[in-house]
MIRO-809293 format. One record per residue (C-alpha): x, y, z. Coordinates in nm, 4 decimals. Example, Ala and Ser with C-alpha at 12.3 -4.5 7.8 and 13.67 -1.06 7.14 Angstrom:
residues 2
X=1.2300; Y=-0.4500; Z=0.7800
X=1.3670; Y=-0.1060; Z=0.7140
END
This chain:
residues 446
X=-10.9704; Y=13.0033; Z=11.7093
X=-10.7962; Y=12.8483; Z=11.9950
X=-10.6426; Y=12.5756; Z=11.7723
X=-10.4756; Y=12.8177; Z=11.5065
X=-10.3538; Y=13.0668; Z=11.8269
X=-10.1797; Y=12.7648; Z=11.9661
X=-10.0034; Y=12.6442; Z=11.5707
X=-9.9228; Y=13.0500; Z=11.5551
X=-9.7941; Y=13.0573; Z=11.9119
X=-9.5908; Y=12.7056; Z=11.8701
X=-9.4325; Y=12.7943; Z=11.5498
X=-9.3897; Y=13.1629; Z=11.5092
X=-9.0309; Y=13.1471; Z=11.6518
X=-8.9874; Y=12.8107; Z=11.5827
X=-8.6389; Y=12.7064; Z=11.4298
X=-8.6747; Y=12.3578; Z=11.3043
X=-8.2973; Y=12.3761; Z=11.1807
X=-8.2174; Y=12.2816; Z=11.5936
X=-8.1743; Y=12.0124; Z=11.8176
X=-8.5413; Y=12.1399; Z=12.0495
X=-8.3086; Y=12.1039; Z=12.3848
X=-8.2830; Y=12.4790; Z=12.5833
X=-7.9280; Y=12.3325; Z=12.7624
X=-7.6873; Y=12.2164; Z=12.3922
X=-7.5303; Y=11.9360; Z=12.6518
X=-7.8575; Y=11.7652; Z=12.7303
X=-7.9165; Y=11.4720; Z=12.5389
X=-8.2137; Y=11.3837; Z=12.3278
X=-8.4001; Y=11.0513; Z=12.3693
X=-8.5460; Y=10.9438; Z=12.0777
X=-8.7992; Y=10.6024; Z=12.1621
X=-8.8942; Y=10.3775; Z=11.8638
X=-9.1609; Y=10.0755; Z=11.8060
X=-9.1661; Y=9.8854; Z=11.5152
X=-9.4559; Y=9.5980; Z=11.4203
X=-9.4265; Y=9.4508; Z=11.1242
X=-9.7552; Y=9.4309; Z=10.8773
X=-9.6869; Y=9.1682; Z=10.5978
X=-9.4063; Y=9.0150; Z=10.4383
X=-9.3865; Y=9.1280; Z=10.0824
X=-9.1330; Y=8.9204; Z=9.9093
X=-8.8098; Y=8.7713; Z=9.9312
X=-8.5543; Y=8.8059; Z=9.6672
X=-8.3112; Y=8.5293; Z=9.7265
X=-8.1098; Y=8.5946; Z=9.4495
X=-8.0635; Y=8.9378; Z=9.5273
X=-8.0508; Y=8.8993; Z=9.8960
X=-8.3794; Y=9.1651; Z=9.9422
X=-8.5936; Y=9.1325; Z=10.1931
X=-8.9209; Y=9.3776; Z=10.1547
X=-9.1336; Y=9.4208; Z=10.4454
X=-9.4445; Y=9.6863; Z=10.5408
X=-9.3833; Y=9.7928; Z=10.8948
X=-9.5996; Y=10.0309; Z=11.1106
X=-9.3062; Y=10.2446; Z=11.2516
X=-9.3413; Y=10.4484; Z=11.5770
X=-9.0934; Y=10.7391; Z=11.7489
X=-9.1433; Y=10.9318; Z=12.0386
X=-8.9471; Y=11.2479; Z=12.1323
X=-8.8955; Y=11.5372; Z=12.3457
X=-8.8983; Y=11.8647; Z=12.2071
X=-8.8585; Y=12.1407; Z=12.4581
X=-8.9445; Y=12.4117; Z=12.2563
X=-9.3232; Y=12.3090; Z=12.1698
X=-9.4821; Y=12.3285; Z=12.5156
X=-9.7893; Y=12.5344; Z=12.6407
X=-9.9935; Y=12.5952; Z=12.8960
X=-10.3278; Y=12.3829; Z=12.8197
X=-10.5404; Y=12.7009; Z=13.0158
X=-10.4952; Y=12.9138; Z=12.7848
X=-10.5712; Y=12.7629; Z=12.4828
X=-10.9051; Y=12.6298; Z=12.5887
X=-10.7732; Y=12.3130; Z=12.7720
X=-10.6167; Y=12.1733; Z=12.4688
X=-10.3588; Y=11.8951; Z=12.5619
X=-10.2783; Y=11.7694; Z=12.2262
X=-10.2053; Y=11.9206; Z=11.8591
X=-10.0905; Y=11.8111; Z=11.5593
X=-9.8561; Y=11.9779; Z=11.3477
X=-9.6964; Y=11.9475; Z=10.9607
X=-9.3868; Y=11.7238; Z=11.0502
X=-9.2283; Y=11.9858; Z=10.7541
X=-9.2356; Y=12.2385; Z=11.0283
X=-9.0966; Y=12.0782; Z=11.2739
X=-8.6906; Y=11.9413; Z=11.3906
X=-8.6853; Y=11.5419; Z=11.3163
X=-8.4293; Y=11.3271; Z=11.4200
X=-8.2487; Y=11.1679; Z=11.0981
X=-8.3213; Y=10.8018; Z=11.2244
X=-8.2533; Y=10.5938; Z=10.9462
X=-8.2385; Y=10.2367; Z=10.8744
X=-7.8626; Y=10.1149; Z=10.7560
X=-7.9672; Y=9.7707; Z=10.5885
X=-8.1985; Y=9.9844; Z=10.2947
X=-8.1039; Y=9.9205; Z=9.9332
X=-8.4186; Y=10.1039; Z=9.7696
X=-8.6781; Y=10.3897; Z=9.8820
X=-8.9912; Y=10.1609; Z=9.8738
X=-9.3558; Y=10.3119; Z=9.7931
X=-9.4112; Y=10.4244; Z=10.1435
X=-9.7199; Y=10.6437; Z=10.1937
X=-9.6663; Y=11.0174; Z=10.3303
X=-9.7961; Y=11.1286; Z=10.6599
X=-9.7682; Y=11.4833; Z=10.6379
X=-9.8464; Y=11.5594; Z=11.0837
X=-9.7217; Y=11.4277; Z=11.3800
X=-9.9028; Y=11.4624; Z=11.7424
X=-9.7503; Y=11.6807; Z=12.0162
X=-9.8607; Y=11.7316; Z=12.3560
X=-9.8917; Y=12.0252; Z=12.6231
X=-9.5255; Y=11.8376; Z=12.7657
X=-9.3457; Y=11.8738; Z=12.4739
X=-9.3395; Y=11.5285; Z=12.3463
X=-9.3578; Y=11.4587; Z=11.9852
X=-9.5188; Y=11.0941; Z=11.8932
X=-9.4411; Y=11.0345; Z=11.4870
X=-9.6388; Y=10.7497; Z=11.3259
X=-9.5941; Y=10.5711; Z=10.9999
X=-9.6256; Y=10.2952; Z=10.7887
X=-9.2930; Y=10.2221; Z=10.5601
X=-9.2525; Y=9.9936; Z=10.3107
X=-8.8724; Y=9.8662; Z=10.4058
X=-8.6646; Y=9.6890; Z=10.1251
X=-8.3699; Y=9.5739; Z=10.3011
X=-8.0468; Y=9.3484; Z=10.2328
X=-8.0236; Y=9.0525; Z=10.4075
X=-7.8474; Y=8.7442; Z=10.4229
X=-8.0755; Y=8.4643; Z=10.3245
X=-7.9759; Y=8.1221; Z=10.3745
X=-8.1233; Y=7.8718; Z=10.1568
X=-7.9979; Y=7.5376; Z=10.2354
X=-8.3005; Y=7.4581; Z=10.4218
X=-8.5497; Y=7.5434; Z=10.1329
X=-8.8595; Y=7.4911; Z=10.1376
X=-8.8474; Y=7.4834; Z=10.5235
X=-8.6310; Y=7.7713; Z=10.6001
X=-8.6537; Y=8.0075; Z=10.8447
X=-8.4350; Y=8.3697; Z=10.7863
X=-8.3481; Y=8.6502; Z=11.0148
X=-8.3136; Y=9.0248; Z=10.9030
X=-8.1954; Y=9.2466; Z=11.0839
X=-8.3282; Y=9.6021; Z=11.0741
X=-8.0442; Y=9.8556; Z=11.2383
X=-8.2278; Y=10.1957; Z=11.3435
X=-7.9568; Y=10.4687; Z=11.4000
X=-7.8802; Y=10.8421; Z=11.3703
X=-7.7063; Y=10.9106; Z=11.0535
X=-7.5371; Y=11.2106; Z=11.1602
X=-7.5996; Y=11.3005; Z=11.5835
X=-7.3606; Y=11.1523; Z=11.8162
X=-7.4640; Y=10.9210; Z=12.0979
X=-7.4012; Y=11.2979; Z=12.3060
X=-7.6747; Y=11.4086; Z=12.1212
X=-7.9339; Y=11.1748; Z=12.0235
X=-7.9574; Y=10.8634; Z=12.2093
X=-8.2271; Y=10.5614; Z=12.1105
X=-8.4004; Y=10.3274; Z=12.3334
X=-8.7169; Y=10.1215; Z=12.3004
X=-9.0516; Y=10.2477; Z=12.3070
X=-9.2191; Y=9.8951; Z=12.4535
X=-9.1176; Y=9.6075; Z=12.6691
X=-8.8934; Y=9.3736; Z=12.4322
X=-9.1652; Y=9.1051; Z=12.5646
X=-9.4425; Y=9.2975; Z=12.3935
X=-9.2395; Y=9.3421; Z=12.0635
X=-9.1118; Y=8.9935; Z=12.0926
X=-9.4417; Y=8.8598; Z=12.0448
X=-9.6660; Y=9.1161; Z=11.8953
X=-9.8371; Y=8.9650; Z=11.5592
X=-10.1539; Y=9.1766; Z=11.6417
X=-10.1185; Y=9.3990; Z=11.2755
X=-9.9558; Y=9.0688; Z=11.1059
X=-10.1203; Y=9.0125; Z=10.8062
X=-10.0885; Y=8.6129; Z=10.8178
X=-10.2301; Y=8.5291; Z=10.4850
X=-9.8886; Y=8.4720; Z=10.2435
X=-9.6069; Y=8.2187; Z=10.1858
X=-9.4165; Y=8.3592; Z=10.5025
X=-9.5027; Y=8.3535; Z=10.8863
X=-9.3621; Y=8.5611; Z=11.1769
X=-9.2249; Y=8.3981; Z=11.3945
X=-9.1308; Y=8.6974; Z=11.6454
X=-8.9351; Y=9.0244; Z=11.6788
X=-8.5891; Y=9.0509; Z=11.8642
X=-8.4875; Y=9.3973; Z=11.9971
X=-8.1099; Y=9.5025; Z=12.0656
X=-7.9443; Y=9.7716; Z=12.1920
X=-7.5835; Y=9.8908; Z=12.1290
X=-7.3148; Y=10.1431; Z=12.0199
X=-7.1570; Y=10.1846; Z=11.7283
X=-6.8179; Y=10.3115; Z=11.6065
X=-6.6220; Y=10.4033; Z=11.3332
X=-6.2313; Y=10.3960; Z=11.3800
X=-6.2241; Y=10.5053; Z=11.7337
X=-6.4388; Y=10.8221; Z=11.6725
X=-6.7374; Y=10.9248; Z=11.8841
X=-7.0095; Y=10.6085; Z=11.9342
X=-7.3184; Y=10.5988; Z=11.7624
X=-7.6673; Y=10.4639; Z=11.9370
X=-7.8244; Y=10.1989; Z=11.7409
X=-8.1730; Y=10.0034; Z=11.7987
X=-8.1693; Y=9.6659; Z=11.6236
X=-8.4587; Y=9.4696; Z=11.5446
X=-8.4486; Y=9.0780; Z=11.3855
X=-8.7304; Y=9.0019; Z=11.2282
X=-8.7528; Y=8.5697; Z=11.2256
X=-8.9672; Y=8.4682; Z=10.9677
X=-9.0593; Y=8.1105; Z=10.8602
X=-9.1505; Y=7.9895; Z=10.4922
X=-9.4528; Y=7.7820; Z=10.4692
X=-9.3568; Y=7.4342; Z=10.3346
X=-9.7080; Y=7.3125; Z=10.1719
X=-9.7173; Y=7.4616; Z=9.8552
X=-9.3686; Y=7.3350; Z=9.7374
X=-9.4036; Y=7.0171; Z=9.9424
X=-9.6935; Y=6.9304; Z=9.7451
X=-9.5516; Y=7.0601; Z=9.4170
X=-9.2029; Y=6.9720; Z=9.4630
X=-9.1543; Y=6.6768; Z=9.6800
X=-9.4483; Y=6.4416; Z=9.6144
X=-9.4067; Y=6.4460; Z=9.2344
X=-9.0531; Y=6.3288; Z=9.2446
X=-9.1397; Y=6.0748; Z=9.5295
X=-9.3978; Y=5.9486; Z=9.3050
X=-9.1342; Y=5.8850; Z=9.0235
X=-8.8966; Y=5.7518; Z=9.2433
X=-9.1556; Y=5.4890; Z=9.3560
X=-9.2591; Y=5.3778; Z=8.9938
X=-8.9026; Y=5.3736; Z=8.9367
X=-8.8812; Y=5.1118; Z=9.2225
X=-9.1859; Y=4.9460; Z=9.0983
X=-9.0632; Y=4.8729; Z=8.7542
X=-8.7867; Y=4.6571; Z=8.8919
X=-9.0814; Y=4.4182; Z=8.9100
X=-9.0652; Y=4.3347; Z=8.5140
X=-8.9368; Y=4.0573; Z=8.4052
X=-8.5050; Y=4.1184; Z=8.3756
X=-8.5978; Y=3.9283; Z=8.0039
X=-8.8141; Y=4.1435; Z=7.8711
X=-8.7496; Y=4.5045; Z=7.7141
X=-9.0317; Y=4.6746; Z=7.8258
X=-8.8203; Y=4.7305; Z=8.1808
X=-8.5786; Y=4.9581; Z=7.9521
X=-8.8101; Y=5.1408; Z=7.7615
X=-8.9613; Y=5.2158; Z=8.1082
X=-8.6827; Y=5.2962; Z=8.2712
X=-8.6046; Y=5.5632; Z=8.0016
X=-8.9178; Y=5.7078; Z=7.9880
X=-8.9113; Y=5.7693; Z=8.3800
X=-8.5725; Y=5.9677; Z=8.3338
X=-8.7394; Y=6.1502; Z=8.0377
X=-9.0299; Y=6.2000; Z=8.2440
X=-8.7530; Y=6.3491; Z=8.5510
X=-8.5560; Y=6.5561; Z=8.3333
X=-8.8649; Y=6.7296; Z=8.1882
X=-9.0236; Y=6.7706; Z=8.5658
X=-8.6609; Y=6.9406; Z=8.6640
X=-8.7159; Y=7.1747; Z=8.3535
X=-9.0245; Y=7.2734; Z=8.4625
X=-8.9474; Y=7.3475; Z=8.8417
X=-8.6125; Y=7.5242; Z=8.7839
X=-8.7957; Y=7.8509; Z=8.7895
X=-8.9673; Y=7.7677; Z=9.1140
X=-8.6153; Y=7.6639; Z=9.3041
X=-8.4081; Y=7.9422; Z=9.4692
X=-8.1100; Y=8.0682; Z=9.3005
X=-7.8153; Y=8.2356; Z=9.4677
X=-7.4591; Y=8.2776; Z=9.3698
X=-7.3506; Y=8.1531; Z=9.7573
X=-7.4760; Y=7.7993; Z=9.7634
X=-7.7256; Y=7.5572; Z=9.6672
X=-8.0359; Y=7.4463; Z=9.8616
X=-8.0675; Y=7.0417; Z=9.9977
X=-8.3733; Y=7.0317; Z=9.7717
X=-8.1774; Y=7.0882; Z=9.4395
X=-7.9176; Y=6.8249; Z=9.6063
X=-8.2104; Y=6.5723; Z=9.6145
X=-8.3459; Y=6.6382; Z=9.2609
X=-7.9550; Y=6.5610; Z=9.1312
X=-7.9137; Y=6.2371; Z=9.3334
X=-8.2909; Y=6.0936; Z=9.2425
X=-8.1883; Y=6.1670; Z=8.8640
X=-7.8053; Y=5.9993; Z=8.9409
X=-8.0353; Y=5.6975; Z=9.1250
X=-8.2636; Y=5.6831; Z=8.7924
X=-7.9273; Y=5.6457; Z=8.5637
X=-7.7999; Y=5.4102; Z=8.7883
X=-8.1350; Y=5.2266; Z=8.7300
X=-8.1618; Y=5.2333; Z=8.3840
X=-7.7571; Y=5.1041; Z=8.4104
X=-7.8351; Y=4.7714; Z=8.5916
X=-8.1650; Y=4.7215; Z=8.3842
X=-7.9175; Y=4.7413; Z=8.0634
X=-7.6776; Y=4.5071; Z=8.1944
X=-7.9144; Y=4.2569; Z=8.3263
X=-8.0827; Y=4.2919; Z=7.9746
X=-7.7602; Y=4.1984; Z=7.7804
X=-7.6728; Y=3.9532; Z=8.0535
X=-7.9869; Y=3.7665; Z=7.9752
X=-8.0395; Y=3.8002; Z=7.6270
X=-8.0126; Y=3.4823; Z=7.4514
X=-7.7365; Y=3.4245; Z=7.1515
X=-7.5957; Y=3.1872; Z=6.9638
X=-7.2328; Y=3.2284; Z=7.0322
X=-7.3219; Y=3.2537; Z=7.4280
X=-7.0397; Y=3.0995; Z=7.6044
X=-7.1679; Y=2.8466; Z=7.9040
X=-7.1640; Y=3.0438; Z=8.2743
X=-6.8654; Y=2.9946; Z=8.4507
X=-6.8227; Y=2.7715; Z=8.7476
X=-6.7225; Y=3.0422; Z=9.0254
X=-7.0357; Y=3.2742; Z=8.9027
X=-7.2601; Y=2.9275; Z=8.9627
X=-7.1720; Y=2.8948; Z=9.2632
X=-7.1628; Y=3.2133; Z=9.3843
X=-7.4867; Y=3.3333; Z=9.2411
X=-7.7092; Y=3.0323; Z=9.1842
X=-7.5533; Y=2.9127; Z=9.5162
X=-7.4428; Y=3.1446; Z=9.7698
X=-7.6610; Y=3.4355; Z=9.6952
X=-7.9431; Y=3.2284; Z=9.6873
X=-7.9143; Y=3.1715; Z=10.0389
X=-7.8499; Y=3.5318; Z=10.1300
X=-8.1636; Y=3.6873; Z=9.9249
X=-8.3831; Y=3.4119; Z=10.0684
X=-8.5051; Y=3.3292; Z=9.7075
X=-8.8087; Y=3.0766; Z=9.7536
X=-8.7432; Y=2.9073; Z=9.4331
X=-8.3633; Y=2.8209; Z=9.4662
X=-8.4330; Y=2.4464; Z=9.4583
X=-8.5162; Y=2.5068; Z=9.1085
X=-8.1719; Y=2.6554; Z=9.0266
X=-7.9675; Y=2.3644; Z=9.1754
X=-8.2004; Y=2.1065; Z=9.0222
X=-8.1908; Y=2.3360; Z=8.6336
X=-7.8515; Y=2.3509; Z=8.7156
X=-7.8170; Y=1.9788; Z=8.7629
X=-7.9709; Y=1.8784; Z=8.4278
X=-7.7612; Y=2.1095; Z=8.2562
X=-7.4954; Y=1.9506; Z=8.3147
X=-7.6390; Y=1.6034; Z=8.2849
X=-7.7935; Y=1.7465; Z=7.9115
X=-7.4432; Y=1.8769; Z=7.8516
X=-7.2676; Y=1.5589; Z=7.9158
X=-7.5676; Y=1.3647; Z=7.7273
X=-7.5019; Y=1.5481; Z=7.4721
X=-7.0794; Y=1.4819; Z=7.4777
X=-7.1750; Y=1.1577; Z=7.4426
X=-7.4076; Y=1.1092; Z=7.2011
X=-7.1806; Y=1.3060; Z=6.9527
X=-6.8793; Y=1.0647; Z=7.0089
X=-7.1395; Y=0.7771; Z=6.9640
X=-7.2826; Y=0.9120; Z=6.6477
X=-6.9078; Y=0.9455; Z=6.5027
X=-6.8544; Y=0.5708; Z=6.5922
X=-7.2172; Y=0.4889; Z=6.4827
X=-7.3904; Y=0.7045; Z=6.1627
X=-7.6793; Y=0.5144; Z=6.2308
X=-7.7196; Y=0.5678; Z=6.6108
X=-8.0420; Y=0.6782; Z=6.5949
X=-8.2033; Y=0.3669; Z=6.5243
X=-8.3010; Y=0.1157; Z=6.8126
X=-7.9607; Y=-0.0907; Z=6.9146
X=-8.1696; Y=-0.3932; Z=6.8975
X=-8.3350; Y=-0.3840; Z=6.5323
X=-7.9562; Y=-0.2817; Z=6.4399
X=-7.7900; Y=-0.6058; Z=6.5686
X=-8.1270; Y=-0.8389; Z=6.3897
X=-8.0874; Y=-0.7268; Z=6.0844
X=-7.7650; Y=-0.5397; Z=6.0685
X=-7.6636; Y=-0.7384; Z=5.7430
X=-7.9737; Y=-0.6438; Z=5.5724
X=-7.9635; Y=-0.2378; Z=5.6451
X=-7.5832; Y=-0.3242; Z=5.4891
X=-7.7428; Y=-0.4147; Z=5.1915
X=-8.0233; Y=-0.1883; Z=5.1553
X=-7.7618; Y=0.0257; Z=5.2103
X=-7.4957; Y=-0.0528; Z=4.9523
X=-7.7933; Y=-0.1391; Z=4.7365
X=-7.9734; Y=0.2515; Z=4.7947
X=-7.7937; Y=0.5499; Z=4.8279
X=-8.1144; Y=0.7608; Z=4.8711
X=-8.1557; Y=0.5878; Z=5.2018
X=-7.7998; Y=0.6534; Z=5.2838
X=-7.8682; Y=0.9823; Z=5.2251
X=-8.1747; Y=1.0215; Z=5.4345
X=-8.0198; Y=0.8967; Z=5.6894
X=-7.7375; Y=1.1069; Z=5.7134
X=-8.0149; Y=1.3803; Z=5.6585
X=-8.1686; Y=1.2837; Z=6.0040
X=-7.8457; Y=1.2609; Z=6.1702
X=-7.7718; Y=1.6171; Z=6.0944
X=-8.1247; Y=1.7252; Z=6.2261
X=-8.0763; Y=1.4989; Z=6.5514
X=-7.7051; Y=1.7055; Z=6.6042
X=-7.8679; Y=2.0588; Z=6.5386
X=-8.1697; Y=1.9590; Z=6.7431
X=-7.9342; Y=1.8075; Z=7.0363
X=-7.6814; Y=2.1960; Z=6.9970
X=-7.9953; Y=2.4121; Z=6.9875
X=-8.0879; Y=2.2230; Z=7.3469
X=-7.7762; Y=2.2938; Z=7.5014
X=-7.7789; Y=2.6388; Z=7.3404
X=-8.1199; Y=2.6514; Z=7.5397
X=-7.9658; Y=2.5650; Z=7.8472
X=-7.7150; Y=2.7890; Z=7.8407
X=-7.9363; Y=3.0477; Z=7.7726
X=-8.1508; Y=2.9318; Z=8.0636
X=-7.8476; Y=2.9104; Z=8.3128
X=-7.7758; Y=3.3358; Z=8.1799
X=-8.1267; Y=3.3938; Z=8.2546
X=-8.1095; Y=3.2087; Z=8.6241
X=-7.7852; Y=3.4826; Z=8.6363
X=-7.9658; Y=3.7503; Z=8.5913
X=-8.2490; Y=3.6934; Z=8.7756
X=-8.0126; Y=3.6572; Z=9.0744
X=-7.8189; Y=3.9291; Z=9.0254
X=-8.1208; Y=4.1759; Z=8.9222
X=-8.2161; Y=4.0718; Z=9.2854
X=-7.9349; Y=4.1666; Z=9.4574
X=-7.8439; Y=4.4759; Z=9.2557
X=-8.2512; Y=4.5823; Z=9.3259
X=-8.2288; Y=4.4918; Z=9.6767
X=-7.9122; Y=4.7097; Z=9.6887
X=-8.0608; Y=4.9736; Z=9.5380
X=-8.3509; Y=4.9703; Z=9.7403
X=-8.1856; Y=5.0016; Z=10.0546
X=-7.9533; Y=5.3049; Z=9.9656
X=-8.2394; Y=5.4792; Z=9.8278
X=-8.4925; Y=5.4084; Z=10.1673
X=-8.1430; Y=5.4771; Z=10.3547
X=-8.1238; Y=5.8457; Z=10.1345
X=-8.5319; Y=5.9214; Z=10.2368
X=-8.4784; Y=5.8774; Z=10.5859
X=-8.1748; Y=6.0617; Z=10.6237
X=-8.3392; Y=6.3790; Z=10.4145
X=-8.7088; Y=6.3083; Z=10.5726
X=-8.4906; Y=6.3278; Z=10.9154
X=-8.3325; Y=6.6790; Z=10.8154
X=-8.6133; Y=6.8306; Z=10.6962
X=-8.8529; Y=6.7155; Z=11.0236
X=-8.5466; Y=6.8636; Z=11.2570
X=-8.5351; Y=7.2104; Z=11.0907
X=-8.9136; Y=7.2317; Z=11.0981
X=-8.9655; Y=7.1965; Z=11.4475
X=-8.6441; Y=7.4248; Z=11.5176
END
């Protein structure tokens, strides 16, 4: 009985249509709390942030007071909040009425003040920055304001220490891909063209994105190509398995990229450093499979091959021999050195055989019994003929040994050079992982 005489006594008379102040010019203080529950999801292509806050106000209305005696001591009530004046505290940043739940009562005491709890699910705009993906860290703001009142008439302030709602991840629901990192509170005024101010609460909410997940199925997967890439350098520059490797890797990359597209963030403002990386690890693979293909066609032995020039000798089988600290470089110079002494062999055994048809009989037997091969000779053509038969097969034998060697001094090229474009390659891709692996370190501990 006591309870409905006070709920008929409070709101017989009670206009909810006006500001509860007795004097028009006194100002109403309206205190708000906000902790934020869970992160729901970020929308980074829309720029939509959608939280679940526990929200908290706290005001003074002067016409809901009573005397606690005569209503059996009672201190407290609560009332519909349909039948009562609320302050049209709104929050500027929304974009869409989430599926809040309804809390039809609010609490008032024998003083007048009105304490409003509720849980809201916010979805806000806010500008997310994803350069920094997967370890970003983004700051919403959420602006709490009067949408119609004057700062004359309804003024805002907060209802904790900004210490306590700094810090406060008591309700936090810790669990998902996003961690709270705290809650800022600000103060200011607000206004439009010169025209009366506006009161306005701000609140940032700092969250932090938790790096493992994509790390793990991001990251490590394209180090892991990147490495066999490296490894495959190891093959032999004259063989074509190298190539056929090296294209299956990119295959193997541009399928990987396919797959993790959906995962990436997408925004119409920028692009984040981890899409950056993917593009430069598949330019490093072409670039890859571009020296493999010229070392290939460097080495590969022909017919027609022309002999390796003097300045690329010396500069590769020489002087960058010296700088790559290859172990076996006395084998170059000495290769080198019976090349030439084949090639120059060879010079003159081919001016000797025109001289001489019969050169390749001992020069001894041919000055005994030179007058008798003259007449087995001019008495036997068949041996004339077999012996310009041999001839022939000593001068094809004697061009496909210098062809040899100057496939052998292409292949000494090669392996040089496939050293020193590796090596190169090797250093501007460690030089590319320590520069990003130095990034990504600095914004996590920020």
């Amino acid at each position: 009985p006591a309870l409905r005489r006070l709920t008929h006594y409070l709101l017989a008379h009670y206009q909810k249509g006006t500001r509860p102040v007795w004097d028009w010019r006194k100002t109403t203080n309206v205190a708000i709390d906000l902790m934020v529950y869970a992160i729901l999801s970020v929308d980074e292509k829309n720029q939509i942030l959608t939280t679940y806050i526990w929200y908290r106000q706290h005001w003074t209305d002067e016409f809901l007071r009573w005397d606690p005696a005569h209503f059996d001591n009672m201190t407290q009530i609560s009332l519909p909040v349909e039948s009562i004046w609320v302050p049209d505290i709104l929050i500027n940043e929304f974009v869409d009425v989430g599926k809040s739940p309804h809390v039809p009562y609010v609490y008032v005491d024998h003083h007048g003040e009105v304490q409003n709890l509720k849980p809201i699910q916010v979805m806000t705009a806010c500008s997310l920055d994803i350069y920094n993906f997967p370890f970003d860290v983004q700051n919403c703001s959420l602006t709490f304001t009067s949408w119609l009142h004057h700062i004359r008439d309804i003024n805002l302030s907060l209802w904790r220490q900004p210490e306590l709602v700094k810090f406060d991840r008591s309700v936090f629901m810790n669990q998902g891909e996003w961690e709270l990192l705290y809650v800022l509170s600000h103060f200011q005024e607000f206004s439009v063209k010169s025209s009366d101010s506006y009161a306005e609460m701000k609140f940032y909410v700092v969250i932090r994105r938790r790096p493992l997940f994509y790390t793990v199925s991001l990251l490590l997967p394209s180090i892991f190509l990147m490495v066999m890439d490296i490894v495959g350098f190891y093959l032999p520059p004259n063989s074509g398995e190298r190539v056929s490797f090296k294209i299956t890797l990119l295959l193997g990359y541009s399928v990987f990229l396919i797959i993790v597209s959906d995962t990436l963030p997408a925004t119409a403002v920028g692009t984040p450093l981890i899409g950056i990386y993917f593009v430069v690890c598949m330019a490093l693979l072409v670039i890859s499979l571009t020296e493999t293909i010229l070392i290939v066609c460097l080495v590969h032995k022909q017919d027609l091959q022309p002999h390796v020039p003097a300045w690329v000798k010396h500069l590769l089988l020489e002087q960058a021999t010296v700088l790559l600290c290859i172990r076996d470089r006395a084998k170059f110079i000495q290769s080198r050195m019976q090349s030439m002494d084949i090639s120059g062999q060879a010079e003159s055994n081919d001016s000797t055989a025109k001289l001489n048809p019969y050169s390749c009989e001992d020069p001894r037997e041919s000055e005994a019994s030179g007058d008798t091969r003259l007449r087995l000779v001019e008495g036997s053509p068949l041996v004339l003929g077999v012996l310009r038969e041999i001839t022939a097969i000593r001068r094809l034998l004697e061009k496909r040994e210098e062809f040899q060697d100057v496939a052998r001094e292409w292949l000494q090229v090669g392996y040089v050079l496939d050293v020193l474009l590796f090596r190169a390659y090797l250093v501007a891709v460690l030089a590319y992982s320590i520069t990003l692996g130095t990034l990504w370190l600095v914004w996590q501990d920020a």
